[in-house]
N, C-alpha and C positions, 0 to 999 in steps of 0.2 A: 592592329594587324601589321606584319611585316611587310615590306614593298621587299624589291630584291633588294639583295645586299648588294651597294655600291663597289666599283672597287676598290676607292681610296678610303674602304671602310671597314675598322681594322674587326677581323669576326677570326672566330674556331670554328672546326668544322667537328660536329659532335652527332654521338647515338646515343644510345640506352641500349643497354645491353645485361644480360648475365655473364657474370666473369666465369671464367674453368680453372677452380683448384688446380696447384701447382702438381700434385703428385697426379692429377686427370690428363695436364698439361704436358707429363714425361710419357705416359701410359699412350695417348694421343699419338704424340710424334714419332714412339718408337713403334706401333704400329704401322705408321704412314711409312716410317723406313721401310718397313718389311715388305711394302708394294715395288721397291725398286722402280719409284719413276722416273722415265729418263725425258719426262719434259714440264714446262711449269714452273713456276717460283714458287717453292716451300714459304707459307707464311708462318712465320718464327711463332716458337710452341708458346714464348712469352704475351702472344698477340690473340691467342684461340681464345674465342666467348662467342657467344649466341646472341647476335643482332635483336633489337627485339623493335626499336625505332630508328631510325636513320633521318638526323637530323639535315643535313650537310651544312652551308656555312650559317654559322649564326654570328648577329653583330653581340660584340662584348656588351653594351649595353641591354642585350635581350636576355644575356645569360644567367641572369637573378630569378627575371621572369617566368622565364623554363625551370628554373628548380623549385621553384615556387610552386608553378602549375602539377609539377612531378609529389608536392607532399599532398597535394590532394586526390592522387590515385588511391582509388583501391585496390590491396592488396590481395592475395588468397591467404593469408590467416595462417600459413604455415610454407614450408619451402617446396620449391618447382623442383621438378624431375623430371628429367627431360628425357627419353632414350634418345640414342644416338645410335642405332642400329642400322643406318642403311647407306650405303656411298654412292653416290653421282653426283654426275656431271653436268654442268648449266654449258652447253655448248654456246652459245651465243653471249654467254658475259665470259667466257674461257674461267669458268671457275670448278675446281675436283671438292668434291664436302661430304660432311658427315650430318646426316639428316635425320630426324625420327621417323617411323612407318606411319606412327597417326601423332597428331601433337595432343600435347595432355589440355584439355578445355581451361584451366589452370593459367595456363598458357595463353590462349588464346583471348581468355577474358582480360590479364593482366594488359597486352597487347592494346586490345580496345580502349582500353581505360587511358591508357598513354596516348592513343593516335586522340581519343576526346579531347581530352586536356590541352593536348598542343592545337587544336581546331584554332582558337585566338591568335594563334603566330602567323599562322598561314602558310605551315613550311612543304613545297611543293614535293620534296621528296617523300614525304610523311604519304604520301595517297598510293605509293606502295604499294603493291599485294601483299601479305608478311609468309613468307616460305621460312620458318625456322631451319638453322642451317650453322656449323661452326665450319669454316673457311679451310680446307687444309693446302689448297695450292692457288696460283693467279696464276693466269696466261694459260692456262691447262688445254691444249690442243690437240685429245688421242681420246679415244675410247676409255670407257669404263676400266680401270683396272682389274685385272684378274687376283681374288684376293685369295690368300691358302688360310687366314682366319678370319671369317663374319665380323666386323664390327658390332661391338656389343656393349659400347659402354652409357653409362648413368650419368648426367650429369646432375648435378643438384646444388642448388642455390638458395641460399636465404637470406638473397638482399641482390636487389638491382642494382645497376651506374649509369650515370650521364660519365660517359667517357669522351675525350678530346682525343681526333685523330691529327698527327703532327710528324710531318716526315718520318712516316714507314711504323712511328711508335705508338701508342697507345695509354690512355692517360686518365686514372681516374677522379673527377672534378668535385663528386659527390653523388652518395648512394644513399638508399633506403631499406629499409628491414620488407623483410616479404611476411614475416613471421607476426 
């Protein structure tokens, strides 16, 4: 089990996550332009993926362990598809997102299987609720946007990442087939 991460203990701060196709990634952003919002930090279309565990800091030395623990999920046997149909707001973490109306069970099993697995690390962020969700602004302090087209898009993925987050960028450390 993990005790907390010391400070003078050198760690990355890591998720699991599903990435978003580049051409999903341009499709994304240009819609979030067409909201014309005028408050919030836009997170860079390069950054958009669907959280799936939220590690936070892990020491280097646990990082073998986690990807270890990650080949022995089970997968669903074919690729997730996600809709992204619906936009709000987390008022209290000031975050604007693109959310599905019901998450695919798919989903949700794959989730579980990952929160089991990391049980032996002990990572406190992992007890989580999991609200599927891909980020499109930080600090977002207004009402719902008034939108002139529905969000409507697919995401679809056939293969998860343990991804490294590192000043502002996003990093992929090593991934798995969902297929």
């Amino acid at each position: 089990m993990i005790d907390q991460v010391r400070k003078d203990e050198p760690s990355k701060r890591l998720f699991f996550a599903l990435d978003c196709p580049p051409v999903q990634r341009k499709a994304i952003a240009q819609w979030r332009s067409e909201l014309g919002l005028r408050t919030g930090k836009p997170v860079p279309a390069d950054n958009f993926h669907l959280t799936l565990l939220f590690l936070g800091a892990v020491p280097l030395a646990q990082i073998h362990g986690v990807c270890e623990a990650a080949n022995s999920v089970r997968t669903p046997g074919e690729a997730l598809r996600v809709s992204l149909d619906r936009l709000q707001v987390w008022h209290r973490a000031g975050v604007l997102s693109l959310a599905p109306e019901q998450a695919p069970p798919a989903l949700l099993r794959l989730v579980y299987a990952l929160e089991q697995a990391m049980l032996p690390f002990g990572f406190e962020e992992a007890s989580r609720e999991f609200r599927p969700h891909l980020t499109l602004a930080r600090e977002y302090r207004a009402p719902e946007p008034e939108v002139a087209t529905p969000p409507e898009f697919s995401l679809r993925a056939e293969r998860f990442a343990l991804f490294e987050s590192h000043k502002g960028r996003y990093r992929v450390l090593q991934d798995w087939s969902l297929i």
